[in-house]
N, C-alpha and C positions, 0 to 999 in steps of 0.2 A: 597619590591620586586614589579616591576611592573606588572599590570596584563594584562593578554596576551589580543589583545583587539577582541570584540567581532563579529563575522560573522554573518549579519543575508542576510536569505533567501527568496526568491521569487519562485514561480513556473507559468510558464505561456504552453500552450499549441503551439505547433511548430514554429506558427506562430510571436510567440515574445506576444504577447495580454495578457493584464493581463485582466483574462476573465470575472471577475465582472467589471470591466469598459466599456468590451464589451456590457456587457448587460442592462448597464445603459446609453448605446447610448453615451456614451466619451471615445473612446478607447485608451487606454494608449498602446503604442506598446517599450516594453525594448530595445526589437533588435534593432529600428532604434535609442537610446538612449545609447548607452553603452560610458562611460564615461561622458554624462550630468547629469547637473541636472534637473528634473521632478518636475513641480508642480503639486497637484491634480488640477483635470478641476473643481470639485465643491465639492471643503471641507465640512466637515456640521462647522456648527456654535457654536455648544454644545459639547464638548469635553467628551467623544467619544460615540456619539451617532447615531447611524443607518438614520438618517435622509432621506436618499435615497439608494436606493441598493449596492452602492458605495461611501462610504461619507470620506474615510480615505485609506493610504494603508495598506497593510497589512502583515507582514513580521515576521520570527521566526528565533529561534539561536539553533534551535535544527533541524539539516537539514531533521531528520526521519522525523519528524511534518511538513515538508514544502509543503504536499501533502494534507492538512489539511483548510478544509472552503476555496478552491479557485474560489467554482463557477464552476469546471471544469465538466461536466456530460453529455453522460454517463464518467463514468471513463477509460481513453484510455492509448495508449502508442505509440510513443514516446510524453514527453514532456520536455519542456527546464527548466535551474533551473537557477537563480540567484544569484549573490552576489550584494547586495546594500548597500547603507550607508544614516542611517535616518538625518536629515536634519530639523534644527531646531525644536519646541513643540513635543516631542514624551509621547506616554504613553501604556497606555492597559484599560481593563477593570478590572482591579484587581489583583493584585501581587499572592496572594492566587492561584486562578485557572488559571494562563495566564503568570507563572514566565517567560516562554519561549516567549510570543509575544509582539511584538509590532505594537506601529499605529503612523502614523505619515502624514502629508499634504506635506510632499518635502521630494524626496531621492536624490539621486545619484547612476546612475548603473555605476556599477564599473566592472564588470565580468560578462560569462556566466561560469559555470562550467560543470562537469558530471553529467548530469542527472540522472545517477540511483543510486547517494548518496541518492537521496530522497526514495528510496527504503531500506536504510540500511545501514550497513557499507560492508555486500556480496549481496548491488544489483547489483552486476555483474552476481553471481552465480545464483541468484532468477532470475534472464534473463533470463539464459540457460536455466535455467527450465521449465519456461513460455514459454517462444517461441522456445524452438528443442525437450525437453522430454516431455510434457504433452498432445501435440498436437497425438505422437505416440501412446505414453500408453494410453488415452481416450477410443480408437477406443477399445481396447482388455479390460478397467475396462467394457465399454459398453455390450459388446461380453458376458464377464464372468456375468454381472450380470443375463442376458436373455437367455443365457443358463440353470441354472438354477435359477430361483428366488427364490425361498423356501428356499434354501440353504445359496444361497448369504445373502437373508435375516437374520438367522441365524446367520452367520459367522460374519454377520457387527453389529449383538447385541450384541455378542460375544467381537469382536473388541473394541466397545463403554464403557462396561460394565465393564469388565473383563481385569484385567491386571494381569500379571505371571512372574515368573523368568526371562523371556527374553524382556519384554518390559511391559511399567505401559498399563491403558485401556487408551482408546482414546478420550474419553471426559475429563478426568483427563487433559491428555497431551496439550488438545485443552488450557485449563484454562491456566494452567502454560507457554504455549505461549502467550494467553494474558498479563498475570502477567508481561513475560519477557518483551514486546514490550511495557508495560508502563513504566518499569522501566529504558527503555533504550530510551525513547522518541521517540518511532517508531511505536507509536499506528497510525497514518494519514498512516504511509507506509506498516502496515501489511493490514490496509482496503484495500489498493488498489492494494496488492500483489493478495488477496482473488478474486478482484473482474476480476483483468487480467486473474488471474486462471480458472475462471467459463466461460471466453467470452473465454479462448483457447480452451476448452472442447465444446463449443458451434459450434468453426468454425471448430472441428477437424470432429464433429457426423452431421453437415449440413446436408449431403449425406445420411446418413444411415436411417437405421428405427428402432433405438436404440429407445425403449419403455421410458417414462418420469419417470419411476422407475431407471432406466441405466442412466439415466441425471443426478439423483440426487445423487447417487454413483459416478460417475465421480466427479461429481463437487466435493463431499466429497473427495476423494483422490486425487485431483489435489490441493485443498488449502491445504490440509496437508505437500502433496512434496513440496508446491513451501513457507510456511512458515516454514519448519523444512530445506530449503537453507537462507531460513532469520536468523536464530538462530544456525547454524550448529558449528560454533562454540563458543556458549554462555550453549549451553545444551549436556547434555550425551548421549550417543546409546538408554539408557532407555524412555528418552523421545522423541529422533527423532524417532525411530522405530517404539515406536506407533502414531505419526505422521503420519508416511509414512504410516503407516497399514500392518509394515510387518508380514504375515502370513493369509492377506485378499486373496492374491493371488490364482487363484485354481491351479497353480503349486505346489506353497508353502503348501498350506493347503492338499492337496493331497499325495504331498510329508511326511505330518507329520502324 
């Protein structure tokens, strides 16, 4: 039986730029490239060695991973994503740690596709989350923690520590997310679910005068929400819930 043949990935930033080229002063631009073939501007010599900031390209078959050593910083959104085709001498740096990547000196772009595959198999969902629900709920994780701190503080040791009949603790949960997202080659796209999470909490509390205790709560429950939509359907209630932090709430907790 033949095998199904294999996709690999690029990620560049809006602009088409694959952004270690940029920064190596030869900019590769995909976009204006889609159906050529690309030579690198300055291969290295020594197969595959770092020789210059940009000495090879750079591409993965696990689309999670594609968000993964691009150069791209701070970590933004939107960005474009790839389909290429490697093109003569390819390799990696070791089958062991890099089954997924490859390097190669000539591709072939062939496609752009959906960019928020590189987020997941529900970066659709982990969207929503990031840019319509996290931006809202900040403003009130903020509110609730500076209303009372003592308590808050409490409640989120509580949260971290402590897991019950209705949902495991929350550092437990945090692991087992890790766990999941290596196992499913989506360790590159839970980083930068984490780090879209912390910049929507950032531009939601701009305005206010949410204390840097209330920042760092927020951010704690905005990467929970927005990686428990990256795994929502790989994991139980048990472990999205304490993701989410439900019963951090001071509805919820007031209520119980």
């Amino acid at each position: 039986m033949a095998r199904k043949p294999v996709t690999w990935y690029i990620a560049t930033l809006a602009d088409g730029i694959i952004e270690l080229s940029r920064h190596a002063g030869t900019p590769v631009n995909l976009a204006a490239n889609v159906g050529q073939v690309v030579d690198h501007p300055q291969p290295c010599t020594n197969l595959w060695f770092d020789e210059r900031p940009f000495s090879y390209f750079r591409m993965v078959k696990r689309v999670g991973e594609a968000l993964e050593d691009t150069g791209i910083w701070p970590i933004t959104w939107p960005v474009r994503l790839w389909i290429v085709e490697p093109l003569g001498e390819a390799g990696n740096w070791g089958q062991r740690h890099y089954p997924y990547r490859l390097l190669s000196h000539r591709i072939r772009v062939l496609e752009e596709t959906d960019a928020h595959r590189a987020l997941g198999a529900a970066g659709r969902d982990v969207l929503d989350v990031v840019q319509q629900q996290i931006p809202e709920q900040a403003v009130r994780w903020a509110a609730d923690w500076d209303a009372d701190p003592e308590g808050m503080r409490q409640r989120q040791w509580n949260w971290a520590q402590c897991g019950g009949r209705a949902c495991g603790s929350g550092r437990w949960a945090e692991s087992v997310a890790l766990t999941t997202s290596h196992a499913h080659r989506e360790s590159a796209a839970q980083t930068w679910i984490e780090h879209l999470a912390r910049r929507a909490v950032d531009q939601a509390l701009e305005d206010t005068n949410a204390s840097m205790y209330a920042y760092s709560y927020a951010y704690g429950r905005a990467t929970g929400h927005a990686v428990s939509a990256q795994h929502q359907d790989r994991l139980d209630p048990y472990v999205l819930d304490a993701l989410r932090g439900t019963g951090l709430d001071s509805s919820t907790a007031d209520a119980a």
